[in-house]
ZAMARGU-4260 file (C-alpha; in steps of 0.2 Angstrom, whole numbers, plus 5000, padded with zeros to 4 digits):
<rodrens>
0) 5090/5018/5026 | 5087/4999/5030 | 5084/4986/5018 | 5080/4966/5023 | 5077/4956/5040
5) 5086/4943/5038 | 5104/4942/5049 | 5120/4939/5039 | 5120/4922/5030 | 5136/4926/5021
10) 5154/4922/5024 | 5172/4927/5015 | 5185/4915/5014 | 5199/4922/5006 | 5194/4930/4987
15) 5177/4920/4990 | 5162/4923/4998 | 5148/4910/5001 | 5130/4909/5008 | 5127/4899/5025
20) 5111/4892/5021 | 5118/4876/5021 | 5111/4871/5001 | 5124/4868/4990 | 5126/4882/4977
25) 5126/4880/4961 | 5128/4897/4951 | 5147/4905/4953 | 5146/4925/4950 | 5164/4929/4947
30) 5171/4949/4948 | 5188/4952/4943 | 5196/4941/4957 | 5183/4941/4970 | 5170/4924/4969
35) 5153/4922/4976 | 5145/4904/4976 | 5126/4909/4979 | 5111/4900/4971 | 5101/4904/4956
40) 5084/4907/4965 | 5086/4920/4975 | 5097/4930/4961 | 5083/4926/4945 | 5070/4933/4956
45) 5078/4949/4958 | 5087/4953/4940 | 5082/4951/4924 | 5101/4952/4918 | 5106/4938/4929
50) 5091/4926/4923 | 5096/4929/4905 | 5115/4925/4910 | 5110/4909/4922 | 5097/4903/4908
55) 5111/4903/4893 | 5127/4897/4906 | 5115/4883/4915 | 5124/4864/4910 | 5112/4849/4907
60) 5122/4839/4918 | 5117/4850/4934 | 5134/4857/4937 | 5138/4875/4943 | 5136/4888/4930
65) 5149/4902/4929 | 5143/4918/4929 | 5156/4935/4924 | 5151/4953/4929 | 5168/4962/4928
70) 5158/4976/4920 | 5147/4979/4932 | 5149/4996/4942 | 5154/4995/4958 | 5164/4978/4958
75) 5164/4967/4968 | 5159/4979/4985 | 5141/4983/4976 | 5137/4966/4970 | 5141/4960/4990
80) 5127/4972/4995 | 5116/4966/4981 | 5118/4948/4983 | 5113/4951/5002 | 5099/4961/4995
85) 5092/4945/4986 | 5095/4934/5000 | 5084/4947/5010 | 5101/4950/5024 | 5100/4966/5031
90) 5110/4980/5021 | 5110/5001/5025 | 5110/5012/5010 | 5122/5029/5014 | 5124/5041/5005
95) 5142/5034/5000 | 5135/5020/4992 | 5116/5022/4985 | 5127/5029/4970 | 5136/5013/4967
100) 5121/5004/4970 | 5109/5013/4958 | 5121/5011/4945 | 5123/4991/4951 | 5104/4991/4950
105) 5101/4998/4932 | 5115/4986/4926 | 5111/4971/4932 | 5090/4976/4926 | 5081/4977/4945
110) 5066/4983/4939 | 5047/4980/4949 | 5045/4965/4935 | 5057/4956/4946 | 5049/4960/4962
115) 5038/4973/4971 | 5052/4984/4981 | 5067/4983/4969 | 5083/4990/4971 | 5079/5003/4956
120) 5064/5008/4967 | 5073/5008/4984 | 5089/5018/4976 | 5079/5031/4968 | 5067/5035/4983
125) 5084/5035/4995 | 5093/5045/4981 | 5080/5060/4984 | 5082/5061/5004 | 5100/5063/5000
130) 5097/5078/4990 | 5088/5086/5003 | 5105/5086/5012 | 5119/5098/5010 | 5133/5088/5015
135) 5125/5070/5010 | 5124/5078/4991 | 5143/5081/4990 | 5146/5062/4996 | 5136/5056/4983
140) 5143/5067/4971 | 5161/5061/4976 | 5156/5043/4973 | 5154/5047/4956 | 5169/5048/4950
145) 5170/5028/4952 | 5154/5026/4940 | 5154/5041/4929 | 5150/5034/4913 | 5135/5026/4922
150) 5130/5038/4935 | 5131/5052/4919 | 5118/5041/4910 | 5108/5041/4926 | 5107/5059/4927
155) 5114/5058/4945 | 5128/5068/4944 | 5118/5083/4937 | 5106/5081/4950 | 5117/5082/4961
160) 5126/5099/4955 | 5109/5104/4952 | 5104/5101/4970 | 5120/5107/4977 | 5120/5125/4968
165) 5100/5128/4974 | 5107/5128/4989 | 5123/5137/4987 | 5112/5151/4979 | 5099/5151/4993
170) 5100/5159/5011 | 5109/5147/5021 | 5098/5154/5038 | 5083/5149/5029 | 5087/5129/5028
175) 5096/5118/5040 | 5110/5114/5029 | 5126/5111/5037 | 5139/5123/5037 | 5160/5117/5034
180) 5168/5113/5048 | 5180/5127/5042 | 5168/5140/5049 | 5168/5132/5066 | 5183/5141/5074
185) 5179/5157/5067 | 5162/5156/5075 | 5169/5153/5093 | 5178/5167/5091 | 5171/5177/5107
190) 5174/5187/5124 | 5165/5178/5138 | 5153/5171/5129 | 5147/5185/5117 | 5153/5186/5099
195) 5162/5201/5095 | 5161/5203/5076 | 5145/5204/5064 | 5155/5205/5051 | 5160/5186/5055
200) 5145/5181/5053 | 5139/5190/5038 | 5157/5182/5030 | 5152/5164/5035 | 5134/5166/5026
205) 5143/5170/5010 | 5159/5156/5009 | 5152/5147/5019 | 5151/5132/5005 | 5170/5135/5000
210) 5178/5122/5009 | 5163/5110/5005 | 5164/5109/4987 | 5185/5110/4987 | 5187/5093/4986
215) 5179/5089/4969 | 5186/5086/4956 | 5190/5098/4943 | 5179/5093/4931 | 5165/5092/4944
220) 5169/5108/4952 | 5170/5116/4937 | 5151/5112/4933 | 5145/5116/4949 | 5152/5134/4947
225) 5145/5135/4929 | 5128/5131/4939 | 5130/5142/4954 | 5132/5155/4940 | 5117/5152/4930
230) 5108/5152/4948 | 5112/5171/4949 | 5125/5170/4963 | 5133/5184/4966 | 5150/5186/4954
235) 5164/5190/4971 | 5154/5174/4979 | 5160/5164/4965 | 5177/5173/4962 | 5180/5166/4981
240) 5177/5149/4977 | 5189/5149/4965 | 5204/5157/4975 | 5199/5146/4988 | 5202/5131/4975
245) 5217/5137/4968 | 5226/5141/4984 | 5221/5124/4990 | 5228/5113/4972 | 5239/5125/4967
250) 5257/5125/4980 | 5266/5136/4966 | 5255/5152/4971 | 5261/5149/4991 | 5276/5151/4985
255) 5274/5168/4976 | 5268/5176/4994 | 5270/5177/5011 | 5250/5173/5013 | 5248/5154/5024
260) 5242/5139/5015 | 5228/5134/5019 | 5231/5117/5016 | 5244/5117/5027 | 5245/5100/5035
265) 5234/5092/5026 | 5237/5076/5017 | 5233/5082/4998 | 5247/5076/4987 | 5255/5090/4977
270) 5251/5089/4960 | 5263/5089/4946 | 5268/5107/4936 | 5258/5101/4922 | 5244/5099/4932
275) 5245/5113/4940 | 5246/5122/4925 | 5233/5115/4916 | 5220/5117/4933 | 5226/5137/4933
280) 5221/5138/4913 | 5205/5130/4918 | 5201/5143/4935 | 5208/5160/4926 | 5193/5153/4909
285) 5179/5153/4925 | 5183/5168/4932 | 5169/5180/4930 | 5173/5193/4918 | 5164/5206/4929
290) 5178/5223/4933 | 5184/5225/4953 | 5176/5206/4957 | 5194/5198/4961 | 5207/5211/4967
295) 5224/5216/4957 | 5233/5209/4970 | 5225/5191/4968 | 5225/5192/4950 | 5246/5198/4948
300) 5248/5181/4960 | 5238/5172/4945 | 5248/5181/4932 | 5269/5175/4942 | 5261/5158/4945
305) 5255/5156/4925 | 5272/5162/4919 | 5281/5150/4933 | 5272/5136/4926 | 5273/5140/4907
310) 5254/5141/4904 | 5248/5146/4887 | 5251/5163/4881 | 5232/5165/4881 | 5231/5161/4899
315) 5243/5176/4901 | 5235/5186/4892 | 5220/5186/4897 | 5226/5189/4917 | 5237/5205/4910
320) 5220/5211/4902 | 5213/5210/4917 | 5224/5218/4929 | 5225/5233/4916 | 5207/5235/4916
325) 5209/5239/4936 | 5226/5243/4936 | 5221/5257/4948 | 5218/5244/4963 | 5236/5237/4961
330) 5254/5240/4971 | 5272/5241/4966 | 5278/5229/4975 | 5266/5217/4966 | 5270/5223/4948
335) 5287/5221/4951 | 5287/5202/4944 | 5303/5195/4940 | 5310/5191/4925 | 5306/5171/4920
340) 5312/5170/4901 | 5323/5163/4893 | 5334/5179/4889 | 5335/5187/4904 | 5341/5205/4901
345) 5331/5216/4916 | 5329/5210/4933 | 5309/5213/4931 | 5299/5208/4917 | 5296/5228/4909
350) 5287/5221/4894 | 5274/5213/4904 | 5271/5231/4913 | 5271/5239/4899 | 5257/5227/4892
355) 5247/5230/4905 | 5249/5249/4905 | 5243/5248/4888 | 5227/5240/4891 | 5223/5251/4905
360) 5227/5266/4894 | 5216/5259/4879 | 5202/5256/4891 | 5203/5275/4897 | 5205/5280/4880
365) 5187/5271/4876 | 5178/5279/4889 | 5185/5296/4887 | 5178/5294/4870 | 5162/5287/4876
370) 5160/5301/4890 | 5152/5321/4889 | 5165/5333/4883 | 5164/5341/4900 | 5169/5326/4909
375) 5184/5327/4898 | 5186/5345/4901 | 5186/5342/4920 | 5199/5329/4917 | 5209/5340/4905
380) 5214/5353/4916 | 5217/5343/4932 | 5210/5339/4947 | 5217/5335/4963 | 5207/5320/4966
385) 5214/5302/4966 | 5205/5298/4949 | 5211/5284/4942 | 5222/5288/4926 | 5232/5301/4943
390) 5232/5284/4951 | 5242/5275/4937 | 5252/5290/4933 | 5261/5288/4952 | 5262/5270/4951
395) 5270/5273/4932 | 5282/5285/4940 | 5286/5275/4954 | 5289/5261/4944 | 5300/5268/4933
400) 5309/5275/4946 | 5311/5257/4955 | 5319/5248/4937 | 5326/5265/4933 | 5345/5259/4941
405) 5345/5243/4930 | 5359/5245/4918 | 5351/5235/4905 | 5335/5244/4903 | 5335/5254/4887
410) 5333/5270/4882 | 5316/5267/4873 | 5309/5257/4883 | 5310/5268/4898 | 5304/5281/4885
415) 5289/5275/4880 | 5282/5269/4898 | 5285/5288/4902 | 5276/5295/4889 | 5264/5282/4890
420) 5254/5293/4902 | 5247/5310/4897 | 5251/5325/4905 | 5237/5332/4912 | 5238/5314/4924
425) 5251/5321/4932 | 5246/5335/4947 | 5265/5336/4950 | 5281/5332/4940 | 5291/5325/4954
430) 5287/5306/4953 | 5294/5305/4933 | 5309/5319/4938 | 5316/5307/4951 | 5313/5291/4939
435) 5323/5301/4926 | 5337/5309/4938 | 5339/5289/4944 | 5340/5283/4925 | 5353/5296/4920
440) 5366/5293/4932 | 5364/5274/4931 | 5367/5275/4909 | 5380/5290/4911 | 5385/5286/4891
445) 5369/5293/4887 | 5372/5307/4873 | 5365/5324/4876 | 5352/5322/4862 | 5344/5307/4872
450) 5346/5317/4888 | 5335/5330/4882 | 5325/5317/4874 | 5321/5309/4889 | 5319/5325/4898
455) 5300/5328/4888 | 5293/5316/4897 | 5292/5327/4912 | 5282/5345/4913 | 5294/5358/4922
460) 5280/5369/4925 | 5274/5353/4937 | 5288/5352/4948 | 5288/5356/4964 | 5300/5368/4972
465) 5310/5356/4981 | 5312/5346/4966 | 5315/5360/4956 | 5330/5368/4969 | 5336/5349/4965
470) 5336/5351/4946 | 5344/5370/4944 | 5359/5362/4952 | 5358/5344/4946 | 5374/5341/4931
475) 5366/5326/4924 | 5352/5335/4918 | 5358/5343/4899 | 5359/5364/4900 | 5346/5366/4891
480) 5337/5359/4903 | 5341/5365/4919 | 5339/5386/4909 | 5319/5378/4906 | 5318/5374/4923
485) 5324/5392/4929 | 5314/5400/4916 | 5298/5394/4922 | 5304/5396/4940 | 5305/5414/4938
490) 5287/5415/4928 | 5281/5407/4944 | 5289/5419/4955 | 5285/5433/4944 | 5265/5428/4944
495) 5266/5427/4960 | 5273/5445/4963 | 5260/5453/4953 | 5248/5445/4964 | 5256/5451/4981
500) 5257/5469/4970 | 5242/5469/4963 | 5235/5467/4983 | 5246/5479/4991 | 5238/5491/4975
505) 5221/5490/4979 | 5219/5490/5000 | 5202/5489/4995 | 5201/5474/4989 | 5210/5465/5001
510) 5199/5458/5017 | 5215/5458/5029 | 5214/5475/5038 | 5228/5469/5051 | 5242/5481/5048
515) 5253/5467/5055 | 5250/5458/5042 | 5251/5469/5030 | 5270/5473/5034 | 5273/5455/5033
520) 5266/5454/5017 | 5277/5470/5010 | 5292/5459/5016 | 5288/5446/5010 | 5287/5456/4990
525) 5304/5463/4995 | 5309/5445/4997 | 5302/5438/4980 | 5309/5453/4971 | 5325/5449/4977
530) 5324/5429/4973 | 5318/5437/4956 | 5334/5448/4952 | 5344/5431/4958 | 5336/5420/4945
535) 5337/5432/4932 | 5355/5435/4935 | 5360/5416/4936 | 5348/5414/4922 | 5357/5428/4911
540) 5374/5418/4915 | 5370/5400/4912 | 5364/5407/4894 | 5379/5415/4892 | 5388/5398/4896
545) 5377/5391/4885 | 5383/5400/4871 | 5400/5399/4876 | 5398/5380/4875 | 5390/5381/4857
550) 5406/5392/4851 | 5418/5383/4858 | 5408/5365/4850 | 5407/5376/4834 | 5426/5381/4835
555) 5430/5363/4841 | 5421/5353/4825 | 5429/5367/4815 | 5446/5363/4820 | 5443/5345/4818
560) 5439/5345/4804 | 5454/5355/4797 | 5466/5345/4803 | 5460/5329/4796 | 5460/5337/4780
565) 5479/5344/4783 | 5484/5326/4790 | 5475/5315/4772 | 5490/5305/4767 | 5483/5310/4750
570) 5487/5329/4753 | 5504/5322/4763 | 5511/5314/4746 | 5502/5327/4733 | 5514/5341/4743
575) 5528/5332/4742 | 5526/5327/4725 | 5524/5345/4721 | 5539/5354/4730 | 5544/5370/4726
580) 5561/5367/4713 | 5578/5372/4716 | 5583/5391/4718 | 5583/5400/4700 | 5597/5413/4697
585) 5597/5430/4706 | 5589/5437/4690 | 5574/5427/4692 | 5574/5424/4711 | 5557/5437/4712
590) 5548/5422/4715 | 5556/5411/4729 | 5550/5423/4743 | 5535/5415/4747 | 5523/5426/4736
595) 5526/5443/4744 | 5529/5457/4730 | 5535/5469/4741 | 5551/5457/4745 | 5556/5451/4729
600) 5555/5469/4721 | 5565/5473/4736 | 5576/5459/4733 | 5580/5464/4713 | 5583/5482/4718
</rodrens>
């Protein structure tokens, strides 16, 4: 928008500017170090500030009044387009400087008392073209971060938010507003000449404002969010926004994963940890509360980045909270995060898993409670499907069995993450018995006691039969132990037989008339019945070993004991203080032989 007629009758000498008309000036408006010698009419007419300033500066001799405006919004740069507006000089209002010039205007009192056509009046109707334009909207809003105080008192900076998130809530196809320049490579993207990819397009309509809006501030961007939400946008739309945010001010993130920054050559200086900190509190508060919006993945990068940067322990928790609610969508690999305290004692940080894993289970929990008993039932006696509580129960096993080698995790710890899923989550038994087997021979000073107690965690009727070949002839498992597993070994065999038998029985029954696979079938009972003799036999002998092994511990503590009574110092010196006294004469030597009577009769006769 053009303003004035009138060509430039101004001119800058150094820090001072001055009006070619050729008059000689006689009012001096001074901003910080910058001068301008102008002349009173032209400003009066135009300000009512600047005619009750020039009225109470003017001297009686005629001399050049002084006026200062250091407090006037802008500086020196809007008070240059202001004095040329006065003057009548030809001036174009942007949209990177209507903000600065509104403000200027309302300052320095450019009302229509002061002429028809004021600044007020010319800033205001320039001011509502700009908010019919996407990109025009966010330059204005960026200049006002020079004038906040003002352009808050304005109300320009909520129009502006306000004018923006219309939009970002509308349909982009239905208004010609400008898309990022981000977008523009990914919609070239063709083969001769015809794009291949709706799915593209459908994504540019939805982030397509994400780029745009990255380079407010964080106070600003954070209440243009707050508005886009109250507008009704959808909650992954605005969950976008913010990872594109963070990964754009936020370098420690980058360095957490292989993923490219995306602000990769650009000329953004990287921010302090502090700051980083505190902008990373600030996006994990605005993240909509919604489940499944942001993906685990995303939110477990939050989570290493907060503990990296030593954000608040509320920060922290609330991102575990939200990766256990959905702990379901997540991968080892990403819940392996390493340890970043203080005392380092595991090479992962278990205590924050186990954090998680307690949310999740407290949110199953809930809705178990909350659910129809048959639902529960259902769940009870196990399905094959991927639930969600199977889900956790694999991860659980696998992550136990990925920190089970670290010497320095301990016994209860490892205990209570096992046991921290119920049974019936478990379709198989494998996943904790090969956490276990791992644990066991990396802490081989465990005592048999903790070897069976660690053992609970897993349900040998579970296992498969691979893993239970494993266990029967695995040493580090207890006796105990491995007899259980053969026990339940041979009921499954022995089930199964009285199927095959209970076939072979009734023919009738049976819906396989093929006589070639019924010989198969009666080979394959001989076979079973002999696997059965074999585990009962090797079962009958590990008991047998097992008792032998009691005995001998019974005869072993026995023993023991004994002679540590037998070596006392306190017996030692009692016997020796009570030795047996010296040989008595023959007549009354009956005694001496060791308390046998039949000797010392013998001996007297």
């Amino acid at each position: 928008m053009k303003l004035g007629s009138k060509s430039e009758a101004f001119h800058r000498d150094g820090q001072t500017w001055r009006c070619n008309s050729g008059l000689l000036s006689d009012v001096s408006i001074e901003i910080g170090e910058m001068s301008f010698h102008l002349h009173k009419f032209p400003l009066l007419s135009r300000s009512g500030l600047l005619e009750k300033m020039i009225g109470e500066s003017t001297f009686t001799d005629g001399s050049s009044c002084i006026v200062q405006l250091n407090q006037l919004p802008g500086g020196a740069k809007s008070f240059e387009l202001i004095a040329k507006f006065c003057y009548g000089v030809k001036i174009e209002l942007t949209s990177m400087n209507v903000v600065c010039l509104r403000c200027a205007a309302e300052y320095l009192q450019m009302t229509e008392e002061y002429g028809e056509g004021n600044m007020i009046v010319q800033t205001e109707s320039f001011l509502k073209d700009v908010f019919e334009n996407w990109t025009d909207t966010i330059k204005a809003l960026e200049t006002c971060e020079e004038v906040l105080p003002h352009a808050e008192e304005l109300h320009i900076v909520s129009r502006c938010i306000n004018s923006l998130a219309m939009k970002a809530c509308s349909d982009q196809k239905m208004f010609n507003w400008p898309v990022s320049s981000c977008n523009d490579t990914a919609r070239s993207e063709s083969w001769n000449g015809i794009s291949t990819s709706y799915k593209s397009q459908q994504q540019q309509s939805e982030d397509w404002w994400y780029e745009d809006v990255s380079f407010l501030s964080l106070p600003l961007y954070k209440r243009l969010i707050q508005a886009v939400e109250s507008g009704g946008m959808k909650p992954e739309n605005i969950a976008g926004a913010l990872i594109f945010y963070a990964k754009k001010y936020i370098p420690q993130m980058n360095k957490q994963s292989s993923f490219k920054n995306p602000t990769s050559g650009s000329t953004i200086s990287i921010p302090s940890e502090v700051d980083q900190g505190a902008l990373l509190e600030e996006i994990v508060d605005l993240l909509p509360p919604q489940k499944g919006v942001i993906h685990s993945r995303f939110l477990l990068r939050l989570l290493r980045t907060a503990m990296a940067l030593q954000t608040s322990q509320n920060c922290r928790d609330n991102l575990e909270k939200r990766v256990g609610y959905q702990l379901n969508q997540a991968s080892l690999e990403d819940l392996l995060i390493p340890n970043m305290g203080y005392c380092v004692e595991t090479l992962y940080d278990i205590d924050c898993f186990q954090r998680i894993l307690e949310h999740f289970m407290s949110v199953e929990q809930e809705a178990s409670r909350s659910s129809s008993p048959c639902i529960v039932e259902e769940v009870i006696e196990g399905t094959h499907s991927l639930t969600s509580l199977t889900m956790v129960s694999n991860l659980v096993d696998s992550y136990l069995a990925e920190v089970a080698s670290d010497v320095n995790l301990k016994f209860p710890k490892f205990q209570s993450i096992g046991a921290a899923v119920p049974d019936y989550a478990r379709p198989l038994s494998d996943g904790i018995y090969r956490a276990i087997d791992i644990y066991l021979k990396a802490h081989p000073w465990l005592t048999d006691a903790e070897r069976e107690q660690i053992c609970r965690a897993m349900n040998f009727q579970k296992l498969s039969l691979d893993a239970t070949t494993h266990a029967a002839q695995n040493e580090r498992l207890p006796l105990r132990v491995i007899v259980q597993v053969l026990f339940f070994e041979q009921l499954k065999l022995r089930t199964s037989i009285s199927g095959w038998l209970f076939l072979s029985d009734n023919p009738e029954n049976t819906t396989i008339p093929n006589s070639a696979l019924a010989a198969g079938r009666q080979d394959g009972v001989v076979d079973m019945r002999e696997k059965v003799n074999a585990l009962e036999k090797e079962c009958r002998s590990m008991k047998e070993e097992l008792q032998k092994l009691e005995k001998t511990r019974s005869w072993n503590i026995f023993c023991r004991r004994n002679s540590k009574q037998y070596l006392d110092p306190k017996s030692i010196r009692n016997c020796s203080a009570q030795q047996v006294p010296p040989p008595l004469p023959c007549s009354y030597g009956a005694t001496k032989f060791s308390g046998n009577p039949d000797l010392g009769s013998n001996q007297n006769e």
